[in-house]
N, C-alpha and C positions, 0 to 999 in steps of 0.2 A: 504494500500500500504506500501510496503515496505520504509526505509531512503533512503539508495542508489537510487532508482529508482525515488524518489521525487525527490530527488538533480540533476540529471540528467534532469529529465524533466526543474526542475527550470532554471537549468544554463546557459541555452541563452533569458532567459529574466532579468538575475543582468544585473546593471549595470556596466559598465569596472571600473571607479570610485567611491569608499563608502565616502561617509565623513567621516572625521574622528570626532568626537565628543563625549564626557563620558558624567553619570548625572551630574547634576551643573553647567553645562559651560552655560554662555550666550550666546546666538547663533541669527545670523537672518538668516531664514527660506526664499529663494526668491521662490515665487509661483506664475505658471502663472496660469491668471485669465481671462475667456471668458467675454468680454461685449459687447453684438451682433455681429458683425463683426470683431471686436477688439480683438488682443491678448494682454495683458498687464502685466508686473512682479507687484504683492506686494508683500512686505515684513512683514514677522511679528516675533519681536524682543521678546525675555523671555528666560527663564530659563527652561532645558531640567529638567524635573525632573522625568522621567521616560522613559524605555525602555524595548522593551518586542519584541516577538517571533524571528523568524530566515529566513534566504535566504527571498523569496519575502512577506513572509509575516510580517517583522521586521517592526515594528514601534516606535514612539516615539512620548513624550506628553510636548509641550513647556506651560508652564504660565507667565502671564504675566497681570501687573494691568493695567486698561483702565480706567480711569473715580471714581478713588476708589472702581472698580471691580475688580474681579478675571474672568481672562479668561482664559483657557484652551484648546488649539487645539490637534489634534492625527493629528500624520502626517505620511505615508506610508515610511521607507527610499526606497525605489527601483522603486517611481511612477514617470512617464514622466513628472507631472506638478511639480514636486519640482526640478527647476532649480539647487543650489545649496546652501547649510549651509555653513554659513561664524563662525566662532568662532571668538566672542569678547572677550570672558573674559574664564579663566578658572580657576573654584572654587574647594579645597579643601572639599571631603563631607564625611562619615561614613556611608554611607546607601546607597541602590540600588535603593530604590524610594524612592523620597523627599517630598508623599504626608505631611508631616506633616505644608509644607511651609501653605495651605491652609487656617490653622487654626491661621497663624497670621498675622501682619498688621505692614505695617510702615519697622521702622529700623531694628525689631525683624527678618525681611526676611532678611535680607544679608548674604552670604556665605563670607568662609575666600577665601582669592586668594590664588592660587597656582602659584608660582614663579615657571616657563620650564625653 
């Protein structure tokens, strides 16, 4: 298929609001979560450290340590269960993806902040 004719067909399923968010920012991600009959938000708080394709198929990849693990989510930006991205923090970075956070530990992860 053609670009034009994909964009078209995409464009009544964006949403009216994108968040706005770059790699490095700390962000919490609200997600709603089915538990039987229950609709319920959680949250899950890290570091955007990557972003990838376009219109409805843009995603993005938050980390974040749990327990002195590394955990990694992919999150859709354009899906009904991602309520909305709050930015907490936003970090000065030189790269498009930040896999390299991976490979360290501790204080070695901190980004610089960027003063808006």
């Amino acid at each position: 298929m053609s670009q034009p004719i994909l964009e078209n067909v995409e464009a009544k399923f964006l949403k009216a609001e994108k968040p706005e968010f770059e790699i490095g920012d700390t962000v919490d991600v609200h997600t709603k979560i089915l538990e039987g009959d229950k609709e319920r938000v959680q949250v899950f708080t890290g570091t955007v450290i990557a972003k990838s394709g376009s219109g409805t198929r843009e995603m993005f990849v938050v980390r974040r340590i749990v327990a002195g693990e590394g955990v990694e989510r992919k999150f859709p930006v354009q899906s009904p269960k991602i309520e909305k991205v709050v930015v907490k923090r936003r970090s000065r970075v030189r790269r498009a993806k930040l896999y390299y956070l991976r490979d360290r530990v501790g204080k070695a992860t901190r980004l610089k902040e960027r003063r808006v």
